[in-house]
C-alpha positions in Angstrom: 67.6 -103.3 110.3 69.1 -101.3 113.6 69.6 -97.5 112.4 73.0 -96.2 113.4 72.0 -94.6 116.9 70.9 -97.9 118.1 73.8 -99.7 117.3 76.2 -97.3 118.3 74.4 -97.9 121.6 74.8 -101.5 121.0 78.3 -102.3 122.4 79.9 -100.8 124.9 83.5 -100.6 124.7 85.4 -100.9 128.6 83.6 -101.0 132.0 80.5 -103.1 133.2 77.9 -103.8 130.8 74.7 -102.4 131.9 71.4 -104.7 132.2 70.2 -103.0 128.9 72.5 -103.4 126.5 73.8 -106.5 124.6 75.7 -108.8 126.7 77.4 -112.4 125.6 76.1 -114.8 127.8 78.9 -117.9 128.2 78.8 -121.5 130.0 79.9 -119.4 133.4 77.2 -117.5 133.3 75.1 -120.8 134.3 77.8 -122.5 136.0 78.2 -119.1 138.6 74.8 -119.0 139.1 74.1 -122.6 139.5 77.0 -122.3 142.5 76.1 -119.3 144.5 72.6 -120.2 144.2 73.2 -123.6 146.3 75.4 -121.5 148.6 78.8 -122.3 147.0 81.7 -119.9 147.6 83.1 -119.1 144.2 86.1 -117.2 143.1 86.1 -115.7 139.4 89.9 -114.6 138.8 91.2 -113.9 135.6 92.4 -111.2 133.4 91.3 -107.3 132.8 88.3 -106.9 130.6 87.2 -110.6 130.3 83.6 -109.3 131.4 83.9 -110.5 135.2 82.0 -107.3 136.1 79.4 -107.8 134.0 78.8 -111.5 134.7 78.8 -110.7 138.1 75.8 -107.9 137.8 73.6 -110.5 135.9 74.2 -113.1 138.6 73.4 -110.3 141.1 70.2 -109.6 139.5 69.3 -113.4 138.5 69.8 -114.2 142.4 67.8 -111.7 143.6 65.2 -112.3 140.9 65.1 -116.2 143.1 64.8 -114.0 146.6 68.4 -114.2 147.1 70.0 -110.8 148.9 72.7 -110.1 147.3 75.4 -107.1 147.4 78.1 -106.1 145.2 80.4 -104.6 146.8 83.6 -103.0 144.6 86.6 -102.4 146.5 88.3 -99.7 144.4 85.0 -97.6 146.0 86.9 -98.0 149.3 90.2 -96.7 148.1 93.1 -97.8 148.9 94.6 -94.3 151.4 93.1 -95.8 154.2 93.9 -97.3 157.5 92.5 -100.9 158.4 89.7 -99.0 161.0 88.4 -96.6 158.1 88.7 -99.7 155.5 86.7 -102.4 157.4 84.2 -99.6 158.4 83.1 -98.5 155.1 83.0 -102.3 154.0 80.6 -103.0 156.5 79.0 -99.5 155.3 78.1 -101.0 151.8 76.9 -104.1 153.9 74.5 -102.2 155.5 73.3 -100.3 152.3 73.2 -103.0 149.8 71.7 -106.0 152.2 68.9 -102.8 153.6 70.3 -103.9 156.9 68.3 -102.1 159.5 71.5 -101.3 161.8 73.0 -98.1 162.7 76.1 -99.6 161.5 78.6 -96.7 162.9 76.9 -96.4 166.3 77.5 -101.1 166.4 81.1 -100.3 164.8 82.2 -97.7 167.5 80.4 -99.2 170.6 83.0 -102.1 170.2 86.3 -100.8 169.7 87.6 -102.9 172.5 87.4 -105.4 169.4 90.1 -105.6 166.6 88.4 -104.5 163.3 88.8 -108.0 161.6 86.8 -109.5 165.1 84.1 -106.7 164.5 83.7 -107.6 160.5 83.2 -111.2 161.6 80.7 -110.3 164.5 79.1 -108.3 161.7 78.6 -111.0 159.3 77.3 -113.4 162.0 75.7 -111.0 164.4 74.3 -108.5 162.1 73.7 -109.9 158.6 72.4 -113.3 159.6 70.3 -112.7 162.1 68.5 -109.4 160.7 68.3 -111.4 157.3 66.3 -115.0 156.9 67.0 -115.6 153.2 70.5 -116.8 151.6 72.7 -114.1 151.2 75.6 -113.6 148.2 78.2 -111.3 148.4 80.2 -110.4 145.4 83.5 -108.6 146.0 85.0 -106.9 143.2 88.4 -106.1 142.1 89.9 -107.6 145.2 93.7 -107.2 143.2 93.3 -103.3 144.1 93.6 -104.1 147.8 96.6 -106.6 147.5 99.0 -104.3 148.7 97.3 -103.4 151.3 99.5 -104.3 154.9 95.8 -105.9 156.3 94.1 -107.6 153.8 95.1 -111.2 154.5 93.1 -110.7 157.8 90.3 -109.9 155.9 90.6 -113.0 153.3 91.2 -115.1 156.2 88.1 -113.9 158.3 85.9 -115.4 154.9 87.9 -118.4 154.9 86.6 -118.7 158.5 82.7 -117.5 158.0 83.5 -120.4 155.3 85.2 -123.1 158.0 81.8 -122.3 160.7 79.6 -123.8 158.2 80.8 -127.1 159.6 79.2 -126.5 163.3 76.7 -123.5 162.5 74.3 -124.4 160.3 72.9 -120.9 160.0 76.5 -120.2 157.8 75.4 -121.9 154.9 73.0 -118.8 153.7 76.2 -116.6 153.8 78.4 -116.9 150.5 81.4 -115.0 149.3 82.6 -114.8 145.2 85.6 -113.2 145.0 86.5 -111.3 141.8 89.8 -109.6 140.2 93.4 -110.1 138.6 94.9 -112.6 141.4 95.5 -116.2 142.2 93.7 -117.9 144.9 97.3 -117.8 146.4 97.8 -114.2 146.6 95.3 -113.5 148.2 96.7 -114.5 151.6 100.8 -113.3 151.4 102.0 -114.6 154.9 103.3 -118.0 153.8 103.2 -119.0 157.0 99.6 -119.1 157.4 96.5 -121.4 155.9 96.4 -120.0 151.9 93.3 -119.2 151.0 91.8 -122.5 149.3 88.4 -122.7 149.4 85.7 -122.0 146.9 84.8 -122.8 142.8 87.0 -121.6 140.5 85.3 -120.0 137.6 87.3 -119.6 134.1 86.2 -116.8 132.2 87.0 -118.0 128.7 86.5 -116.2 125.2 83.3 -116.4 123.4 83.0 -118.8 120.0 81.2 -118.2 117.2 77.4 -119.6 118.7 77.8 -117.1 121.5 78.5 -114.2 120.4 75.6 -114.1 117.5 73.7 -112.2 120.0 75.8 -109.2 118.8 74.9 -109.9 115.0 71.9 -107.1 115.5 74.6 -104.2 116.6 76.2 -105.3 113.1 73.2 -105.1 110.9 73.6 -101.3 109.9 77.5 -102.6 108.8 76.0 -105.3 106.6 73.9 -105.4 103.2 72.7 -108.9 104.9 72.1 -111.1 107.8 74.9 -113.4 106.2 77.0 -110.6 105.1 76.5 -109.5 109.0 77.6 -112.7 110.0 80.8 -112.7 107.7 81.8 -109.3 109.5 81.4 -111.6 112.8 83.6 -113.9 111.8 86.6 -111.8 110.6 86.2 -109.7 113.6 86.4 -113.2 115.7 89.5 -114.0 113.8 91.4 -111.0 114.8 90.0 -111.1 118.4 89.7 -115.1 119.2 86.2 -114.0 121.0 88.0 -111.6 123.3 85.2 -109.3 124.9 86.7 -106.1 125.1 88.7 -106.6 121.9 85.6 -107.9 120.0 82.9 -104.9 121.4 86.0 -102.4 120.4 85.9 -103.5 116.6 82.4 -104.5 116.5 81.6 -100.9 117.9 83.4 -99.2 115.2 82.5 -101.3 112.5 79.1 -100.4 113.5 79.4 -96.2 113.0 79.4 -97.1 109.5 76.3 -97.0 107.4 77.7 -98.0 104.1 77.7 -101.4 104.5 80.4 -102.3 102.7 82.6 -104.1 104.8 85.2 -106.8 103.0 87.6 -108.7 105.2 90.5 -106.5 103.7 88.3 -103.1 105.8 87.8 -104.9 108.8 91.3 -106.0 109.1 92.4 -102.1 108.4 89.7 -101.2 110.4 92.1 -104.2 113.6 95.6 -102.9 112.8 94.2 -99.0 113.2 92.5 -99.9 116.4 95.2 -102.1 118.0 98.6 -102.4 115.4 99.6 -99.0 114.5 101.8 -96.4 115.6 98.5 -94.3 117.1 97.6 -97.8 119.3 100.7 -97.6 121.2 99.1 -96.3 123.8 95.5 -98.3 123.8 94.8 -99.6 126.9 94.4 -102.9 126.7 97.4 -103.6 125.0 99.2 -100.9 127.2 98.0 -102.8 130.4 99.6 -106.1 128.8 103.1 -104.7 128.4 103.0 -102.5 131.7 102.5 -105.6 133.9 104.9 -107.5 131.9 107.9 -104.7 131.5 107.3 -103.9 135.4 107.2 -107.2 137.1 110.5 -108.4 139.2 110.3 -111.7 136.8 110.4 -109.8 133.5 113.6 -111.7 132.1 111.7 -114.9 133.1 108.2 -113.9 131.7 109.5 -112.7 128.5 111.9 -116.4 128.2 108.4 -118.6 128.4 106.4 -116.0 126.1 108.8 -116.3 123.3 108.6 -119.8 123.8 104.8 -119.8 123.2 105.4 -117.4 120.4 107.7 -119.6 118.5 105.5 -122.3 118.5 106.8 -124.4 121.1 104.3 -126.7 123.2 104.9 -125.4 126.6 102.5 -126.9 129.6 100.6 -125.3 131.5 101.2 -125.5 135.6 98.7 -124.0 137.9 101.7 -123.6 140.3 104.1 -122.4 138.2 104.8 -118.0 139.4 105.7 -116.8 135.9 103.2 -119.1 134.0 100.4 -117.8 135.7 101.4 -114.2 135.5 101.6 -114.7 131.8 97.8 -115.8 132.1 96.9 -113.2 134.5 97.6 -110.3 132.1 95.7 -112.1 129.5 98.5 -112.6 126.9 98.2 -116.4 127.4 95.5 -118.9 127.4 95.4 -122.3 128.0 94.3 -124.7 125.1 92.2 -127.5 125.5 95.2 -129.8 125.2 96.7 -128.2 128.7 99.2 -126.2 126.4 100.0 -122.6 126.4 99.3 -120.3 123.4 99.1 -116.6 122.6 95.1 -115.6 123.2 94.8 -114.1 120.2 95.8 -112.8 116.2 96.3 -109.3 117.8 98.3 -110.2 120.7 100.2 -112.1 118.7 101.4 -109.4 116.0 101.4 -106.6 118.7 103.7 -109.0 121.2 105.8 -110.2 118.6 109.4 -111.2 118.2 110.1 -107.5 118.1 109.0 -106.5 121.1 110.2 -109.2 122.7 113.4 -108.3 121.7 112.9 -104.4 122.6 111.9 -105.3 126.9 113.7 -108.2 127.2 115.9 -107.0 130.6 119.5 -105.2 129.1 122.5 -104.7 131.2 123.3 -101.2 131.4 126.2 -99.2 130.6 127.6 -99.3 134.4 127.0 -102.7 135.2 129.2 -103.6 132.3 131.9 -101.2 133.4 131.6 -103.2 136.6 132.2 -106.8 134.8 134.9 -105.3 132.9 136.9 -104.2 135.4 136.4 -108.1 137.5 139.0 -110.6 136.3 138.5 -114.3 135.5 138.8 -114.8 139.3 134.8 -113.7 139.5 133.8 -116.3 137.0 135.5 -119.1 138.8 133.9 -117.4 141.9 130.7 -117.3 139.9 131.4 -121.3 138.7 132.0 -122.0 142.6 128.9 -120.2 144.2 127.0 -122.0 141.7 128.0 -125.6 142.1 127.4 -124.6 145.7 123.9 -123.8 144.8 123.8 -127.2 143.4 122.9 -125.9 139.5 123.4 -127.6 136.7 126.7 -127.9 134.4 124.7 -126.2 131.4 123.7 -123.0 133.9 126.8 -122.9 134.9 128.1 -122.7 131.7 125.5 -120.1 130.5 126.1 -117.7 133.3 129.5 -117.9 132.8 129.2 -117.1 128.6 127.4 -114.4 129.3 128.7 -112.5 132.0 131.9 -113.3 129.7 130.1 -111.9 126.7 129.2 -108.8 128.3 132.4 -107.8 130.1 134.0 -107.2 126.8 134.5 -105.1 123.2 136.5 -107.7 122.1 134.9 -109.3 119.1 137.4 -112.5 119.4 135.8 -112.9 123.2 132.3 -112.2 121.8 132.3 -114.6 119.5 133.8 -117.3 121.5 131.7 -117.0 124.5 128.1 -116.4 122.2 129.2 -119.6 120.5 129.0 -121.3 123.7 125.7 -120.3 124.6 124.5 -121.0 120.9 125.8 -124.3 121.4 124.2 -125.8 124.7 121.2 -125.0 122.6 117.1 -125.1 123.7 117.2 -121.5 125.9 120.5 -120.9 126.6 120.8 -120.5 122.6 117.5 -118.3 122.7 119.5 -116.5 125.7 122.4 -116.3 123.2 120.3 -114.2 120.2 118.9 -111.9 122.8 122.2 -110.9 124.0 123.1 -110.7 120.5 120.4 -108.2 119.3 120.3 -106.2 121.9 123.7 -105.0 121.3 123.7 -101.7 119.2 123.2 -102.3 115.7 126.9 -101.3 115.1 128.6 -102.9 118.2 126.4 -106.2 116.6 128.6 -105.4 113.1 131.3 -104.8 114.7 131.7 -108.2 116.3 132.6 -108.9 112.6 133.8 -105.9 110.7 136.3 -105.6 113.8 137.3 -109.1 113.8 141.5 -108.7 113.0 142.0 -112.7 113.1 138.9 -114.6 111.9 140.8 -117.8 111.4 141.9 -117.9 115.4 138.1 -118.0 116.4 136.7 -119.9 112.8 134.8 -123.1 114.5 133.1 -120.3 116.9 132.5 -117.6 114.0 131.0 -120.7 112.0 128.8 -121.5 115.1 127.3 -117.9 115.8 126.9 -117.2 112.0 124.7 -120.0 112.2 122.9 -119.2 115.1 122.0 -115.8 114.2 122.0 -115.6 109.9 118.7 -116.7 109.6 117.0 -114.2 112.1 118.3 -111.4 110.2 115.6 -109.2 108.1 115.5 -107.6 104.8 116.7 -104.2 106.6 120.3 -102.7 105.4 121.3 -103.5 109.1 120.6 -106.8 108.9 121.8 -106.9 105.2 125.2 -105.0 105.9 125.5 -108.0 108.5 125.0 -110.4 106.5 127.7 -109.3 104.1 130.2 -109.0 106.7 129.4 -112.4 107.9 129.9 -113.5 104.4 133.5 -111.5 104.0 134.8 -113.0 107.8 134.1 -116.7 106.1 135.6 -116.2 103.1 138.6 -115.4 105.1 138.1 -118.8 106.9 136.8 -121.1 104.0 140.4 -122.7 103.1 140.6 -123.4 106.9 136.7 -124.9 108.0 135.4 -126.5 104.7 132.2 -126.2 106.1 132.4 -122.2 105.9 132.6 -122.7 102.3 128.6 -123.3 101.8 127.5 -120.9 104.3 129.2 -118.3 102.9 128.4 -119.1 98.8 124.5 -119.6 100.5 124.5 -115.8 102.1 126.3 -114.7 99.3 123.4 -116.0 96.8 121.2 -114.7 99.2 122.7 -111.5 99.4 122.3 -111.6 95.2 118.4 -112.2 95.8 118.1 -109.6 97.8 120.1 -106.9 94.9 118.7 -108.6 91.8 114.8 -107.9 93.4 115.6 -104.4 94.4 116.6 -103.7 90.9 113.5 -104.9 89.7 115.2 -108.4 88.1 112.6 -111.1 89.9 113.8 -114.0 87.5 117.5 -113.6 88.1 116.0 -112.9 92.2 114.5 -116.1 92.4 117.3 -117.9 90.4 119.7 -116.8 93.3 117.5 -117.8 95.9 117.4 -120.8 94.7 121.0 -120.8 94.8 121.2 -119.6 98.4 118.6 -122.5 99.0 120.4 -125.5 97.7 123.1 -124.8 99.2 121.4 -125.7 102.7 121.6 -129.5 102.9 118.5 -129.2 105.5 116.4 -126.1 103.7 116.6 -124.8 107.2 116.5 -120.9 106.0 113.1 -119.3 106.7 114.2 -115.9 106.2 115.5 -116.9 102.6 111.9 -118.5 102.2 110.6 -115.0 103.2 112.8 -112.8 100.8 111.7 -115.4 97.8 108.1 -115.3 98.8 107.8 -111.7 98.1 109.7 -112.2 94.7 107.4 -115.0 93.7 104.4 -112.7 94.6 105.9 -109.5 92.7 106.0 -111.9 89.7 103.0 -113.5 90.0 103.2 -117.1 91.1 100.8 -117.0 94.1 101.1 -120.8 94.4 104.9 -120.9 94.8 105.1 -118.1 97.0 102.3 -119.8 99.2 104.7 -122.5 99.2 107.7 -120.7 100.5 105.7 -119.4 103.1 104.1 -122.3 104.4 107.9 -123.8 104.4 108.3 -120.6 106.7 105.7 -121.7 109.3 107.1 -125.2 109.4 110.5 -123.8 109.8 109.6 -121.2 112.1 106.2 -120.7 113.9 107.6 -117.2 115.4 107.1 -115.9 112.3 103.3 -116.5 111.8 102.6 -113.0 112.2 104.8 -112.1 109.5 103.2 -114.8 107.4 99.5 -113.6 107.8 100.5 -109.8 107.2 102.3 -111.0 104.1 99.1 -112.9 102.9 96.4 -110.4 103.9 98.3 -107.4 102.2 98.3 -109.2 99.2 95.0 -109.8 97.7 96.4 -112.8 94.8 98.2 -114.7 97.5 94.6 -114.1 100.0 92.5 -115.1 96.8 94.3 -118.3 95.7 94.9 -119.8 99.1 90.9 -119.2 99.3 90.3 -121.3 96.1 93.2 -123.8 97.1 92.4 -124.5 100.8 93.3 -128.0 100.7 96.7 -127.4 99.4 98.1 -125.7 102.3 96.6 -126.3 105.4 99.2 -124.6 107.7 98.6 -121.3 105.9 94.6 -121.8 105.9 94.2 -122.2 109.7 95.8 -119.0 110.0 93.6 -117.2 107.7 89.9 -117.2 107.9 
């Protein structure tokens, strides 16, 4: 077995891997050096910590192993507090040094300063590194994103787009070749729309390692394990958490590894996860931290965070390589692409640390004083709004949207609330997404107010009926959410004579409401009797956070197999709520142990535990 030293040594959490330790190797490590090795440019692009630092060091040293010069050049070395003449000079520095180019490269810079800098690094490449060198030569330039702001820089993409272009009349061209690496699209790289993009060279797709792969980190695990197979186990549970992410996995496998007890379960690994990367103390890890920063500070937040919650709830959204906020999303890692061209969330810990809560928490707020500025603006500025709009050739339903919400948030009004969040709730897909967000980002007691304050419920019952049903079944078992859910039920009582239909949704929140009461006073048959209740009363059983509450009650009394039930109804009803589902499972060792024994029985809840 490894003794502890060694494997603490074993994985290496952040940064570039170094040639000694263990390192993953994937499909693109072949595929990168197959390209650059017959001369191709190449461009490896994706998120932080996907290991594009570390496959580009063992290309470096495979190529040079095959008598290829190579340099590796990182541009956050360069800094970024320069002007283009200081910038381009200590490129061509690192040139020099890496490439052991005989030239005096400052004496050649400064002798032709009658030249622009971006003529001089082209001269350079042709005059100076091809003709002192005879073999093929591979330049890697790292973190390219750190120079993106940078007033100069599309000069400098678009003088290797052009060392690229010469190839087609000078021959001698071919032994130079660029790979570009960072967080960027090919088409950021070159901002002036009004010139060629940059759009040459292989793309090269970093993606998460499987199972096969990563095995070459089972010996790191060994001190962790009573066995090679129990070693392996650990593996896979740490895979589940991490979907093969590298920095994610080397993080838990590194601290699984400090242990010498070897008694690892799947319940101390996953303690071991929501420690590292769930709790109050990982707010601030820095993976996760550089997720949410590039979200909450991007100009498209609103946008970013409407697609995400799409992903989130389960919805099959496609993936467009041309699409801004799509590939933003991919770019900070958060998303992946599935092999069906679909968007989904990369990973279980993305996925419970970027949940519907936080969602909720960033999604963009109007403050206090933009309010007060819609307040004081009459209807006039909605029909202005309506106008400038159709102008703008949008839709009816936009139109409409805009409209409800500016409408909604220019007002205390409950009546107004109501009527204008029943709109949006009503032109469904988004715009009824739009419509909850608006709704719970309100102050917990301006949202109860909308009801408690609510003089004349039968003047605004159709609308009232509409947004209780819109919002009832996101509430949670929290006394906010529950002291809502009683006023909802006490506003269509008041209404039930009037709108039939209010009749059933307010005897199915009152059972619920029961549920809740009978389980807190430690009653679970008379709990689950008024769930049932609360549940037949839904013509559809379209009430996932009933399912929920009764889950836990089954549970408490011991019927694993009907509250595995109830929560697979959950996922089908709502695939937002799969993180719920998995915590409920995995902090309950009957529920884990009997879907275990009864995989066939529900398959929904099995692929999400492993």
């Amino acid at each position: 077995m490894t003794d502890a030293h060694s494997a603490n040594q074993f994985f290496t959490v952040g940064g570039t891997l170094s040639l000694s330790v263990a390192y993953v190797t994937r499909p693109t490590d072949g595929q990168l050096f197959q390209a650059t090795l017959s001369g191709e440019y190449c461009n490896v692009l994706t998120p932080r910590q996907m290991g594009k630092s570390s496959l580009m060091v063992r290309t470096a040293e495979r190529l040079r192993s095959e008598g290829v010069r190579t340099a590796v050049i990182d541009l956050t070395d360069i800094g970024t507090e320069l002007d283009a003449e200081a910038w381009y000079l200590g490129l061509v520095t690192r040139f020099k040094e890496q490439l052991n180019l005989a030239i005096d490269e400052k004496t050649w810079w400064n002798t032709y300063t009658q030249l622009g800098v971006v003529q001089r690094f082209s001269d350079f490449l042709r005059d100076i590194i091809l003709e002192e060198t005879t073999e093929p030569v591979v330049i890697f330039i790292d973190e390219i994103d750190s120079t993106l702001s940078l007033p100069f820089t599309d000069d400098f993409f678009a003088a290797i787009r052009a060392a690229y272009n010469a190839r087609a009349t000078d021959p001698t061209y071919k032994r130079l070749t660029f790979v570009l690496l960072g967080v960027a699209r090919p088409a950021d790289l070159i901002k002036d729309r009004s010139r060629t993009p940059y759009n040459i060279g292989l793309s090269i797709d970093l993606k998460d390692f499987g199972l096969e792969e990563a095995r070459t980190l089972l010996p790191g695990l060994e001190t962790a394990a009573i066995s090679a197979e129990r070693a392996e186990a650990i593996l896979r549970r740490v895979l589940y958490w991490t979907g093969g992410h590298p920095y994610l996995t080397q993080k838990v496998c590194a601290e699984i590894a400090a242990s010498e007890d070897g008694q690892w379960t799947d319940e101390r690994i996953d303690q071991v996860v929501k420690r590292l990367f769930l709790s109050d103390e990982a707010r601030h890890e820095s993976n996760l931290q550089y997720i949410g920063d590039r979200i909450q500070e991007s100009r498209s937040r609103e946008r970013l965070l409407h697609v995400y919650r799409k992903v989130l709830y389960g919805k099959p959204i496609p993936d467009e390589e041309r699409d801004l906020v799509k590939s933003q999303l991919k770019l900070t890692g958060l998303l992946k692409v599935t092999p069906q061209g679909l968007l989904a969330v990369r990973n279980r810990i993305y996925e419970e640390a970027f949940n519907q809560q936080w969602v909720r928490e960033v999604m963009p707020t109007f403050t206090s004083t933009r309010i007060a500025v819609i307040a004081s603006v009459t209807a006039v500025i909605a029909l202005a709004l309506v106008g400038w709009m159709v102008y703008r050739q949008q839709n009816k339903e936009e139109i409409l949207a805009q409209t409800y919400t500016e409408m909604f948030l220019s007002t205390d009004s409950p009546a107004v609330r109501i009527t204008n969040l029943a709109g949006l709730l009503s032109l469904g897909g988004e715009f009824a997404d739009d419509g909850r967000d608006l709704f719970f980002n309100l102050s917990a007691d301006r949202q109860l107010a909308m009801f408690t304050e609510l003089s004349a419920p039968e003047q605004v019952g159709e609308e009232l009926q509409t947004v209780i049903t819109g919002i009832y079944t996101h509430l949670e078992d929290t006394d906010e959410h529950t002291a809502l859910l009683q006023a909802m039920a006490d506003d269509l009582n008041q209404i039930k004579d009037t709108y039939p239909d209010s009749r059933i949704l307010c005897g199915e929140i009152h059972a619920w409401l029961q549920g809740r009461e009978y389980f807190q006073g430690g009653n679970d048959k008379k709990a689950i009797g008024a769930y049932n209740q609360a549940l037949s009363y839904n013509p559809n059983d379209q009430n996932p956070a009933a399912h929920l509450d009764r889950a836990l009650v089954y549970a408490h009394a011991g019927q694993p197999r009907d509250a595995l039930a109830d929560l697979n109804r959950v996922i089908e009803l709502d695939p937002g709520r799969r993180g719920q589902v998995v915590e409920r499972i995995e902090s309950d060792p009957a529920l884990r142990d009997h879907l275990m024994t009864h995989p066939d029985d529900f398959p929904k809840l099995r692929e999400l535990i492993k």
